[in-house]
C-alpha positions in Angstrom: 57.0 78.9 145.8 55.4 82.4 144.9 56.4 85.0 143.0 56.4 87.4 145.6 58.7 84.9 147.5 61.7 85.0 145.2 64.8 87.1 145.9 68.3 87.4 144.5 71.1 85.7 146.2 73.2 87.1 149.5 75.8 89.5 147.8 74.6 89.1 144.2 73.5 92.9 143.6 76.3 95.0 145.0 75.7 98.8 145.7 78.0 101.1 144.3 80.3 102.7 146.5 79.2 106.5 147.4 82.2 108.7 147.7 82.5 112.0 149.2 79.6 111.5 151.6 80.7 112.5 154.7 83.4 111.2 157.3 81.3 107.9 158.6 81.1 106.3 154.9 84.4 105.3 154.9 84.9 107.1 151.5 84.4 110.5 152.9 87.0 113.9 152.8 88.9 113.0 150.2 87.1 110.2 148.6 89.7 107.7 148.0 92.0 110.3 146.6 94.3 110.7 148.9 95.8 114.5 149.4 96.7 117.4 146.9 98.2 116.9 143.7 97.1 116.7 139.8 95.4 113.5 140.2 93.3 114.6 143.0 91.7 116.9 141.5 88.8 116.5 138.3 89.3 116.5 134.6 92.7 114.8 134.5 93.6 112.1 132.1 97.4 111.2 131.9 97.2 108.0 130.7 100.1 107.7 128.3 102.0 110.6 130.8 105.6 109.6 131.9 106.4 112.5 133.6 107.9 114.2 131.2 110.1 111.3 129.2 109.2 110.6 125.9 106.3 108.1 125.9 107.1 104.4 124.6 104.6 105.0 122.0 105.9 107.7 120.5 109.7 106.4 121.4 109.1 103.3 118.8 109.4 103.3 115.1 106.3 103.8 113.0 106.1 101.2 109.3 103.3 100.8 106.7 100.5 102.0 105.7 97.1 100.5 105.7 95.1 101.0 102.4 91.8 102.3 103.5 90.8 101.4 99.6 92.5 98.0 99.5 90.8 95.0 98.2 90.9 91.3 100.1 91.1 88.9 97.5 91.9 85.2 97.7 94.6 84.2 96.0 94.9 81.0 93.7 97.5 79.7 91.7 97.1 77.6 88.6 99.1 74.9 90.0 96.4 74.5 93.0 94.1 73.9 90.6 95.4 71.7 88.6 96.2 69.5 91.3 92.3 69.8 92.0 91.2 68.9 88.9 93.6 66.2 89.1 92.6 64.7 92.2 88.7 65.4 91.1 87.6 67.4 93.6 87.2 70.4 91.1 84.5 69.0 88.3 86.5 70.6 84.8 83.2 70.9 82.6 81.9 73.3 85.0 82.6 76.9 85.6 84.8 77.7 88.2 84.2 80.5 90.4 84.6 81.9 94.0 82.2 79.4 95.4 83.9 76.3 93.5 87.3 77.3 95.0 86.1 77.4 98.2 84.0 74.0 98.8 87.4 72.4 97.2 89.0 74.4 100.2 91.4 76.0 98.3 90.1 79.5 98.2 90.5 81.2 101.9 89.0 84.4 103.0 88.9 86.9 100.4 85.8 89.4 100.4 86.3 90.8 97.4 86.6 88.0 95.4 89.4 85.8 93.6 92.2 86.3 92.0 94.3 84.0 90.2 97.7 83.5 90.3 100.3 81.8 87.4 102.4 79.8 89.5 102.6 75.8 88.6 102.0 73.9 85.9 98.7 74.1 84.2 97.1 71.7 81.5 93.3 71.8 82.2 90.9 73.5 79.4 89.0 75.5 82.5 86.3 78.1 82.3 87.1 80.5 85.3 85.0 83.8 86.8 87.1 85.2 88.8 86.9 89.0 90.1 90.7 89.2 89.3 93.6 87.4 87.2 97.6 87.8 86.4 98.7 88.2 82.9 101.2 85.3 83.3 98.0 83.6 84.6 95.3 84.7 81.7 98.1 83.6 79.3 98.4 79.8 80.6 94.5 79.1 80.9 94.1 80.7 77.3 97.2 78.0 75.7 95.6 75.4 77.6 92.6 76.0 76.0 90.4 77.2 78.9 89.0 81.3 79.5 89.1 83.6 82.3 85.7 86.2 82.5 86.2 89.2 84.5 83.0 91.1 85.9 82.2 94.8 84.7 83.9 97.4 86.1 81.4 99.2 88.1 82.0 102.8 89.0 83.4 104.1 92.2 81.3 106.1 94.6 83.0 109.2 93.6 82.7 108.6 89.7 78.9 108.5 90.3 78.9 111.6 92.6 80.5 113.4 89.8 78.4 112.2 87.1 75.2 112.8 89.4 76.9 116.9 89.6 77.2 117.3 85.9 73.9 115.9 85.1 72.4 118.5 87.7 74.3 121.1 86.0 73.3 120.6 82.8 69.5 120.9 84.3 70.4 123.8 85.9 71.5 125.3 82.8 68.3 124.6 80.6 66.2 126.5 83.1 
């Protein structure tokens, strides 16, 4: 075999069809078409058109609202822990954190972080860093003993845009 020897497959590059090309093409006059009306002619879109009813889309009830600023957090509860701990699949002297929660498999999805949840019983003294926690749920790790540590609030992007504006202001003003 050469290289100047090989060639696709019968049939396996098919030529688009060329409409409007004259009565012998096949495709020719009308160019698949058919006669007169709106959708003969260019620059029509009526994709969600019923004639005239109302469209279904419009016809059916609109709910929620999707938080464009919402956080995805995982969501513990105590009681799932404890049952880890328990069963020794969570280690107690260490901290317990997003990374923990999720090799013990308890801790699903959530790109923002964790947060934990009060519901069960609780006995463990536990070191948690979460990113978020429930009152109910700081209250019951703190009488067993354990501690919950939060990260530091960092700013939003439109707390530094407007910090960034006042300190260029200021500049401004000493010249």
């Amino acid at each position: 075999m050469k290289l100047n020897d090989i060639r696709d497959n019968e049939g396996a590059r098919k030529e688009r069809m060329r409409v409007g090309r004259g009565i012998g093409s096949g495709k020719g006059k009308t160019a698949g078409r058919g006669m007169k009306g709106q959708k003969s002619r260019s620059g029509v879109a009526i994709k969600g058109f019923e004639g005239g009813q109302m469209p279904l889309h419009m016809r059916l009830p609109k709910r929620g609202f999707n938080n464009p600023f919402g956080k995805d957090f995982a969501e513990v509860n105590l009681g799932m822990v404890q049952k880890l701990v328990d069963a020794g699949k969570l280690d107690a002297k260490a901290v317990i954190d997003h990374a923990a929660l999720q090799a013990a498999g308890v801790a699903r999805g959530g790109k923002d972080g964790v947060r934990l949840l009060g519901k069960g019983e609780f006995s463990a003294k536990l070191t948690f860093k979460v990113d978020g926690v429930s009152a109910g749920a700081r209250a019951a790790v703190e009488k067993a003993g354990g501690s919950v540590e939060l990260p530091a609030a960092q700013p939003s992007e439109h707390e530094k845009k407007t910090a960034r504006r006042e300190v260029n202001k200021a500049a401004s003003k000493k010249k």
